[in-house]
py3Dmol code that shows the C-alpha trace and the ligand (Angstrom):
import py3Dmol

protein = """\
ATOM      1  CA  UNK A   1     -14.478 -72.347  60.097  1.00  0.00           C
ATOM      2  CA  UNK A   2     -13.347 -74.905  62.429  1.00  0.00           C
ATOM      3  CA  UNK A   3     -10.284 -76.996  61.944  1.00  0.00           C
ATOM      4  CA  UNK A   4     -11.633 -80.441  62.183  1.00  0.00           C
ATOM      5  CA  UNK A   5     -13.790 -79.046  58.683  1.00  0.00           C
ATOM      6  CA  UNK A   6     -12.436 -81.263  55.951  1.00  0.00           C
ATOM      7  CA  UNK A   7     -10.968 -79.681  53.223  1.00  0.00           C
ATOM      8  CA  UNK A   8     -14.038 -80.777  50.516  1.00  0.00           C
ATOM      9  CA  UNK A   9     -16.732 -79.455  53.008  1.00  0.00           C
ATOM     10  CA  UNK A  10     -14.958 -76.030  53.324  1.00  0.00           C
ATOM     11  CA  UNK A  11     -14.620 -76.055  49.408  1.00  0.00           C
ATOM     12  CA  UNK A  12     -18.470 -76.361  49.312  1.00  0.00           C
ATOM     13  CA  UNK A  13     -19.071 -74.390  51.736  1.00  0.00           C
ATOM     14  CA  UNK A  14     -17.224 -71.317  50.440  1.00  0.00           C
ATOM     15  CA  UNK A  15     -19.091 -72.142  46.732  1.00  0.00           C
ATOM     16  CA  UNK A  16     -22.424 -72.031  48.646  1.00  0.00           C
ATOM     17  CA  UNK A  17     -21.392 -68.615  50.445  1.00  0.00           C
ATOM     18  CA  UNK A  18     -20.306 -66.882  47.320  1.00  0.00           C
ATOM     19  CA  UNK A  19     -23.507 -68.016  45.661  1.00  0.00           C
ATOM     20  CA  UNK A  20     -25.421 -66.160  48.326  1.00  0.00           C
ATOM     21  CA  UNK A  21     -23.709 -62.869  47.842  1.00  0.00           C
ATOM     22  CA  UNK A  22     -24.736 -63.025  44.120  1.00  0.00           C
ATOM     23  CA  UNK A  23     -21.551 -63.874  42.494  1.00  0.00           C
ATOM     24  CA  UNK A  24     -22.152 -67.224  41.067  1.00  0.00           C
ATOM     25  CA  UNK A  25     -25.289 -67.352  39.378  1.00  0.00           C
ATOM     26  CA  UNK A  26     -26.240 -70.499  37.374  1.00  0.00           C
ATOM     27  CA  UNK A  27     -23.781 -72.883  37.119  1.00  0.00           C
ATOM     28  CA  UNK A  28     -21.175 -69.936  37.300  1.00  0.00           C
ATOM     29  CA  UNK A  29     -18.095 -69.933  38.908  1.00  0.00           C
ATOM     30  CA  UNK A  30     -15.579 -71.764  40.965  1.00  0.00           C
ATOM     31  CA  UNK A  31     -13.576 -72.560  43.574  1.00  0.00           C
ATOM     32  CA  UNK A  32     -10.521 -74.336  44.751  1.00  0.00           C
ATOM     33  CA  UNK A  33      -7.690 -75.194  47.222  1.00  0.00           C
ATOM     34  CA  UNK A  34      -4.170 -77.128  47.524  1.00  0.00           C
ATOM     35  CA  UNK A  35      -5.068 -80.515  48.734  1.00  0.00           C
ATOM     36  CA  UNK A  36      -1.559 -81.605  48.772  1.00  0.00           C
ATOM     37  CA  UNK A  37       1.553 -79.773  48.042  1.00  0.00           C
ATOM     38  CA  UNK A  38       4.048 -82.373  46.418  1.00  0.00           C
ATOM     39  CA  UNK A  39       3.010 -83.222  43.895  1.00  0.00           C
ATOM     40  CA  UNK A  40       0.495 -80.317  43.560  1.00  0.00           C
ATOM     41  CA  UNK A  41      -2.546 -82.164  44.047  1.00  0.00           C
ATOM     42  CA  UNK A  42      -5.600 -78.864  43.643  1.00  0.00           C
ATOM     43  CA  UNK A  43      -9.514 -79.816  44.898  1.00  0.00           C
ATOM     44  CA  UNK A  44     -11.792 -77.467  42.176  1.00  0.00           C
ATOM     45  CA  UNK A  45     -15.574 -77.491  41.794  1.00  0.00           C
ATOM     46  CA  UNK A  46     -16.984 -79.346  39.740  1.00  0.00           C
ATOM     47  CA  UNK A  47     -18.506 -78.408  36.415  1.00  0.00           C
ATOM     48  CA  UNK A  48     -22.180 -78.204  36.126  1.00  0.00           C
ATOM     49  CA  UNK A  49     -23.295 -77.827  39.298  1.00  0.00           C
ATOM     50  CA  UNK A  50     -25.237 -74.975  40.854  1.00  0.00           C
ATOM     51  CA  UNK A  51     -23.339 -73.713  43.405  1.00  0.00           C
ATOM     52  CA  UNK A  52     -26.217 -73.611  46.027  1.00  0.00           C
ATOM     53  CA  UNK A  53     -26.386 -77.243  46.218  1.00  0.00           C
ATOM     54  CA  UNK A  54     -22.230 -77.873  46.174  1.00  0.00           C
ATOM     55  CA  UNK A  55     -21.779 -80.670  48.646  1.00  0.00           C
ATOM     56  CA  UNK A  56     -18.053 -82.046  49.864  1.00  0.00           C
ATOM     57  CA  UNK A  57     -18.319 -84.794  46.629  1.00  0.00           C
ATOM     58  CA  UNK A  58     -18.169 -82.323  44.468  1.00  0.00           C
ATOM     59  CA  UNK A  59     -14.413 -81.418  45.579  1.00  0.00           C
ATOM     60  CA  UNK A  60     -12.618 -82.846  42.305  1.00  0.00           C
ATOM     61  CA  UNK A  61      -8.990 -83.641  42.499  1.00  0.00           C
ATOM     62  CA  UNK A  62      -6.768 -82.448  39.780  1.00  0.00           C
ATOM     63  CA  UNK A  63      -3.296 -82.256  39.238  1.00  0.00           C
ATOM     64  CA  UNK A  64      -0.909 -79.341  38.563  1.00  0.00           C
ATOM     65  CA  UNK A  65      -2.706 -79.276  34.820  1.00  0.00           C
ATOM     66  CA  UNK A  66      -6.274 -79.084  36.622  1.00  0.00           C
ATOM     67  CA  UNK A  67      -6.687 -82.241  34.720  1.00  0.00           C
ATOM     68  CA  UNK A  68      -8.924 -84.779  36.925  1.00  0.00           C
ATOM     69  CA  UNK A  69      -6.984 -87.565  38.623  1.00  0.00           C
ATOM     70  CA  UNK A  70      -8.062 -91.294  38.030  1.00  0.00           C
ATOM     71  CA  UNK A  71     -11.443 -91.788  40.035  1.00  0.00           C
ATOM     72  CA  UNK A  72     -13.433 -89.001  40.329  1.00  0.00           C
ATOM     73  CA  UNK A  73     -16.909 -89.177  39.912  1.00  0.00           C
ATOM     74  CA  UNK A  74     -17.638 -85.363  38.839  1.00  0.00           C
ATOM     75  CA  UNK A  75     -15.548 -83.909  35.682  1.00  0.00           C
ATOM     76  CA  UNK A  76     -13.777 -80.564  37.351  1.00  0.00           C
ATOM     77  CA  UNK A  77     -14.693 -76.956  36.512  1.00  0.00           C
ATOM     78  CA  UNK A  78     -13.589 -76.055  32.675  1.00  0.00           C
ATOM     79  CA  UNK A  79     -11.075 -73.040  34.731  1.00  0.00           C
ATOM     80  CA  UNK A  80      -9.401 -75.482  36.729  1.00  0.00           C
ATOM     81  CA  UNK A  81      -6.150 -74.921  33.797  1.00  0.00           C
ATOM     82  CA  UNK A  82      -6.562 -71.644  35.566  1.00  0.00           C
ATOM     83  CA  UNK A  83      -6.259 -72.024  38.693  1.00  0.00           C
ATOM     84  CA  UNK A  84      -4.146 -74.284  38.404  1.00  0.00           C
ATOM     85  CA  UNK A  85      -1.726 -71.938  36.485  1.00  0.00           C
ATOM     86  CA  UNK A  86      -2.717 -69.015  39.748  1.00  0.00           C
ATOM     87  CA  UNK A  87      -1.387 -71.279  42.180  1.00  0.00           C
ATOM     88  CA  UNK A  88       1.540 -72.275  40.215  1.00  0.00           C
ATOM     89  CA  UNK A  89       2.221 -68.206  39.038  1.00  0.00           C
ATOM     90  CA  UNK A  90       0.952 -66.616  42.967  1.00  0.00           C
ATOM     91  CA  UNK A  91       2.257 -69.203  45.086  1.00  0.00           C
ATOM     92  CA  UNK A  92      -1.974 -68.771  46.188  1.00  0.00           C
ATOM     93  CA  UNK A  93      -3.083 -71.750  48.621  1.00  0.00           C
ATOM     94  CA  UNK A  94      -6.488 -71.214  47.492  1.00  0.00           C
ATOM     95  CA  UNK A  95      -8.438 -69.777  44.347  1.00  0.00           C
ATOM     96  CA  UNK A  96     -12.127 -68.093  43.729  1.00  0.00           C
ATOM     97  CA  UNK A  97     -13.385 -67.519  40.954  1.00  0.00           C
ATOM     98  CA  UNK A  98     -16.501 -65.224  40.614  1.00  0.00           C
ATOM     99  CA  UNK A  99     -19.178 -63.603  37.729  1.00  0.00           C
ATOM    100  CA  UNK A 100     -19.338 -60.352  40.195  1.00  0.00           C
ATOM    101  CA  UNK A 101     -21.445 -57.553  37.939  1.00  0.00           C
ATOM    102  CA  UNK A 102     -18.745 -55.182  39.544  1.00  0.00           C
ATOM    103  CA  UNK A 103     -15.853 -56.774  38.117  1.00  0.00           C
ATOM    104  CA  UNK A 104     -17.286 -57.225  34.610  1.00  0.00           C
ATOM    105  CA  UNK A 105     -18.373 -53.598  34.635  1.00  0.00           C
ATOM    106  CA  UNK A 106     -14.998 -52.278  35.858  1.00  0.00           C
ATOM    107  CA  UNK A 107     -12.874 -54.232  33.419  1.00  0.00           C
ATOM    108  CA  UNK A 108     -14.786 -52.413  30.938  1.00  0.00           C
ATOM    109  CA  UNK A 109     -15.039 -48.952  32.170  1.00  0.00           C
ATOM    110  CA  UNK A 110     -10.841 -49.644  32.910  1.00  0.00           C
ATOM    111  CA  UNK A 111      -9.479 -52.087  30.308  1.00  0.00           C
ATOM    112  CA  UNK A 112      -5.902 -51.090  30.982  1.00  0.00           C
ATOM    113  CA  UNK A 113      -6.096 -51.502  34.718  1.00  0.00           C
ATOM    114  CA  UNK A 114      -8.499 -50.480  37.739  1.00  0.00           C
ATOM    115  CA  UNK A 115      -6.487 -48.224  39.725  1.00  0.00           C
ATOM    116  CA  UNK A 116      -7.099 -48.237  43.864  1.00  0.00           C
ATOM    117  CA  UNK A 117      -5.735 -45.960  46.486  1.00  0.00           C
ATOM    118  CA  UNK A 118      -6.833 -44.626  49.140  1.00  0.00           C
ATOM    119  CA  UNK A 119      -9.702 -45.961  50.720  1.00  0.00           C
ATOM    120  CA  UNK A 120      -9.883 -48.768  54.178  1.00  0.00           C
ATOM    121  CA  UNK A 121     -11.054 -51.724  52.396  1.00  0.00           C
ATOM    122  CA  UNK A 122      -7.598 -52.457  50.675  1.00  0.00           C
ATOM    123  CA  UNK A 123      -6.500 -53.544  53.894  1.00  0.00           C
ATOM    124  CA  UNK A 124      -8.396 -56.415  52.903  1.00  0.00           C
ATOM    125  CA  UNK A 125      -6.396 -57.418  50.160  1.00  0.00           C
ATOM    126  CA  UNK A 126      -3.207 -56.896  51.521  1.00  0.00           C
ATOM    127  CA  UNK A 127      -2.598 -53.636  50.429  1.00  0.00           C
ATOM    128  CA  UNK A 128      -1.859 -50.505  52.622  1.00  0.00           C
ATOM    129  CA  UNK A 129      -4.782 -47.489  52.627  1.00  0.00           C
ATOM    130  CA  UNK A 130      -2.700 -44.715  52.936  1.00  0.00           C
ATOM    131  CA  UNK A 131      -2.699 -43.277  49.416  1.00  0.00           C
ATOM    132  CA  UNK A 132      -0.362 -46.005  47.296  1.00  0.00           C
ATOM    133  CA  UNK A 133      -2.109 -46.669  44.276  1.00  0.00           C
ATOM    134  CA  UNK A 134      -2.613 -50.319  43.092  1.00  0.00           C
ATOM    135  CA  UNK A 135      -3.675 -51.568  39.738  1.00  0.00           C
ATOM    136  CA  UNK A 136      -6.086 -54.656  39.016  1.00  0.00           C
ATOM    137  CA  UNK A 137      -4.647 -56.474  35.947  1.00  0.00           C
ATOM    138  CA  UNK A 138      -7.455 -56.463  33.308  1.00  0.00           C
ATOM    139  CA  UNK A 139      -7.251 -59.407  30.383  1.00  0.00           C
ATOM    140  CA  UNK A 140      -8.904 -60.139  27.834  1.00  0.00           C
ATOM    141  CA  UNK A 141     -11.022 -63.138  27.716  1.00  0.00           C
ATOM    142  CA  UNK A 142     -10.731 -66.431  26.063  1.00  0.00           C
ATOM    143  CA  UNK A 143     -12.399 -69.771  25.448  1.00  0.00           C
ATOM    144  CA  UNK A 144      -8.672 -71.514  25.407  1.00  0.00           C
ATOM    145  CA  UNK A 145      -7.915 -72.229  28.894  1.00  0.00           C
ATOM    146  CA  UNK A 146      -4.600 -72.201  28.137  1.00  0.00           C
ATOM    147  CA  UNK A 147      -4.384 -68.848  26.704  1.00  0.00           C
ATOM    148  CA  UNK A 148      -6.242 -67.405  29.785  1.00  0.00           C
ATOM    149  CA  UNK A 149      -3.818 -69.044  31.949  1.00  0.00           C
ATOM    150  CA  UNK A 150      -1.020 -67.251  29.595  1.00  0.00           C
ATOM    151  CA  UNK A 151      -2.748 -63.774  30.111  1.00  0.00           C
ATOM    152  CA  UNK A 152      -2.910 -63.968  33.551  1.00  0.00           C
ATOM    153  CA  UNK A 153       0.656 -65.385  34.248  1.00  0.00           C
ATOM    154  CA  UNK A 154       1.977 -62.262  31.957  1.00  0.00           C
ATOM    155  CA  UNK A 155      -0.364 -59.557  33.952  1.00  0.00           C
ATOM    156  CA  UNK A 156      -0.358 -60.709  37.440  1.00  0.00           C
ATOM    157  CA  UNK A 157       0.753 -57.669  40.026  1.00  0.00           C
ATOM    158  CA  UNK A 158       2.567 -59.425  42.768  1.00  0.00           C
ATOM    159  CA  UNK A 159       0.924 -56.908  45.435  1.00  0.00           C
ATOM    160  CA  UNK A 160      -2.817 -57.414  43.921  1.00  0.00           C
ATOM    161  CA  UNK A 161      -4.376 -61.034  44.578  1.00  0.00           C
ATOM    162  CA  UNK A 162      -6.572 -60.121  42.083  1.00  0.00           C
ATOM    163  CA  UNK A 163      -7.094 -60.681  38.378  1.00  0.00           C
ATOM    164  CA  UNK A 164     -10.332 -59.437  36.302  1.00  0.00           C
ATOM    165  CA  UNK A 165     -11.084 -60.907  32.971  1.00  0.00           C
ATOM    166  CA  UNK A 166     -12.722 -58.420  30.397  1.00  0.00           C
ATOM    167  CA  UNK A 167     -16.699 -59.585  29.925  1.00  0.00           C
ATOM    168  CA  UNK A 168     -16.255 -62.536  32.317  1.00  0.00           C
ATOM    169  CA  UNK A 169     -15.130 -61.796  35.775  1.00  0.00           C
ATOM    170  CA  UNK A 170     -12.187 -61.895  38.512  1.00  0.00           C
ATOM    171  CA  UNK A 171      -9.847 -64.313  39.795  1.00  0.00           C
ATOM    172  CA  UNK A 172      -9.101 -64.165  43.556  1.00  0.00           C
ATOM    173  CA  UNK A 173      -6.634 -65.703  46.052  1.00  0.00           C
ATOM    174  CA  UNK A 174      -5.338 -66.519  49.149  1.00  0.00           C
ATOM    175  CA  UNK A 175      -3.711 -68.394  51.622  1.00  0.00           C
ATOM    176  CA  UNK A 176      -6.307 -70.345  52.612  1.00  0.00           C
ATOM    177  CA  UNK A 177     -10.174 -70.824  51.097  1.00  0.00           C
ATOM    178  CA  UNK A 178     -11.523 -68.538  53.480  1.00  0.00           C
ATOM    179  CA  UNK A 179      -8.828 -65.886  52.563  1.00  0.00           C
ATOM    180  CA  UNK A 180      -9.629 -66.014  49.302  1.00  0.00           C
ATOM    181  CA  UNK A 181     -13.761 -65.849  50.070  1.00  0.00           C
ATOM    182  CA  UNK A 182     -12.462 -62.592  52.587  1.00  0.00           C
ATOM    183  CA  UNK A 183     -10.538 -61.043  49.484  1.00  0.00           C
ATOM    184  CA  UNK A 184     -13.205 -61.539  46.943  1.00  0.00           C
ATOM    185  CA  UNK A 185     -15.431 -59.489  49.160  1.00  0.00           C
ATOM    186  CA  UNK A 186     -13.398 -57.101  49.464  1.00  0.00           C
ATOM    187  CA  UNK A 187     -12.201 -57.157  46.029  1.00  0.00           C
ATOM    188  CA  UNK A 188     -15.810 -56.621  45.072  1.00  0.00           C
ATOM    189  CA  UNK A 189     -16.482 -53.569  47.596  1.00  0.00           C
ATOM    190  CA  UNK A 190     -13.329 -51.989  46.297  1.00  0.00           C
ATOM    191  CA  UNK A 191     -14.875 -52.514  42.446  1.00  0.00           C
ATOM    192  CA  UNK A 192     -18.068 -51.067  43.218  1.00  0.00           C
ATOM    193  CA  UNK A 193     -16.402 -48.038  45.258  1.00  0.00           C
ATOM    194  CA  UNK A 194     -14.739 -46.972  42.290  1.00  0.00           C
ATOM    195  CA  UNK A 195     -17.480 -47.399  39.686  1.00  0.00           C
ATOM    196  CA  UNK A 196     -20.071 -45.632  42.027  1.00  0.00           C
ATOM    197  CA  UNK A 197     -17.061 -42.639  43.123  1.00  0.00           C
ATOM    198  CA  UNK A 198     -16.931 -41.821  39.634  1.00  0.00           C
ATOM    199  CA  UNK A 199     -20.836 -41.135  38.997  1.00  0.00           C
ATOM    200  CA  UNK A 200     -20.681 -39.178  42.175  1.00  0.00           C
ATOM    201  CA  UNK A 201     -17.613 -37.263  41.354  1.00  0.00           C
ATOM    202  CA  UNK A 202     -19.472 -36.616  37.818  1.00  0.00           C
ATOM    203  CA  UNK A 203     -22.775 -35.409  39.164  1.00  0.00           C
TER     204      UNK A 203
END
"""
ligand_1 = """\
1
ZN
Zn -16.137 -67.930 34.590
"""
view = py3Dmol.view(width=600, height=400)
view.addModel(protein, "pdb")
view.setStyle({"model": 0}, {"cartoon": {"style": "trace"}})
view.addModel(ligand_1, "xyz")
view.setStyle({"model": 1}, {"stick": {}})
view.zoomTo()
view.show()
């Protein structure tokens, strides 16, 4: 995206892109980005809106509690505790937050950990392909934002910018929005690879 793209319209643009690949059905999901460093000042979605129809005013500015700051006019997502706790824990610039079938299914199939090694797409996220092996945190889910945020602090794996949450779905981030949109699809390729290798590998 260009660089004269103002900070809310690349928020709502990423929401509307990750909507089209499936991942945030209904009113689901979310998305933010450090608006200002000092103090941490963190643009999130806003709750209740479908994400095909985000527009730039529904950037919401929160502080470093993802509590709205005075003057909003749309209350921000219910997660943005959350991400505001991943930018504070990851030093991430930017957050996504996505239903993605393939990371409620692999949380379940793996709810220790989804192991990844070997295959291109990790280059993605960071990682290297030639045969380390990685592990996805997997926690369990909560209604208490700030017992989320707790789980996640405690699991995060500084070399995976990704966190799934058991019967929910995955946190991802990056340096920048469009990172973070980048590592989500790739975080969701790598999910499906391994949930589809194993019924190959068992048929
Ligand atoms: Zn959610």
């Amino acid at each position: 995206m260009a660089s004269d793209v103002s900070l809310p319209e690349m928020l709502a643009a990423t929401a509307r892109q990750l909507y089209e690949l499936g991942w945030m059905r209904g009113t689901s999901g979310n998305v933010s980005v450090i608006a200002q460093a000092e103090p941490l000042q963190l643009l999130v979605s806003a709750s209740g809106i479908a994400k095909y129809s985000t527009q730039p005013e529904h950037a919401v500015a929160t502080d470093a509690q993802g509590l709205a700051l005075d003057g909003q006019k749309h209350m921000p997502s219910a997660e943005a505790r959350v991400h505001a706790a991943i930018v504070d824990a990851a030093g991430a610039q930017a957050v996504v937050h996505v239903h993605a079938m393939s990371s409620v299914l692999a949380a379940t199939r793996w709810p220790e950990g989804v192991v990844l090694a070997g295959v291109e797409q990790l280059k993605g996220l960071g990682c290297s392909a030639e045969g380390e092996r990685y592990t996805v945190p997997v926690v369990a889910n909560s209604q208490d934002m700030d017992h989320l945020s707790d789980r996640i602090r405690r699991a995060l794996n500084p070399e995976m910018p990704v966190v799934l949450v058991a019967d929910h779905g995955m946190y991802v981030w990056g340096s920048s929005l469009e990172d973070a949109a980048n590592r989500t699809e790739s975080a969701d390729w790598l999910l499906q690879h391994v949930l589809l290798q194993e019924l190959v590998t068992r048929a």
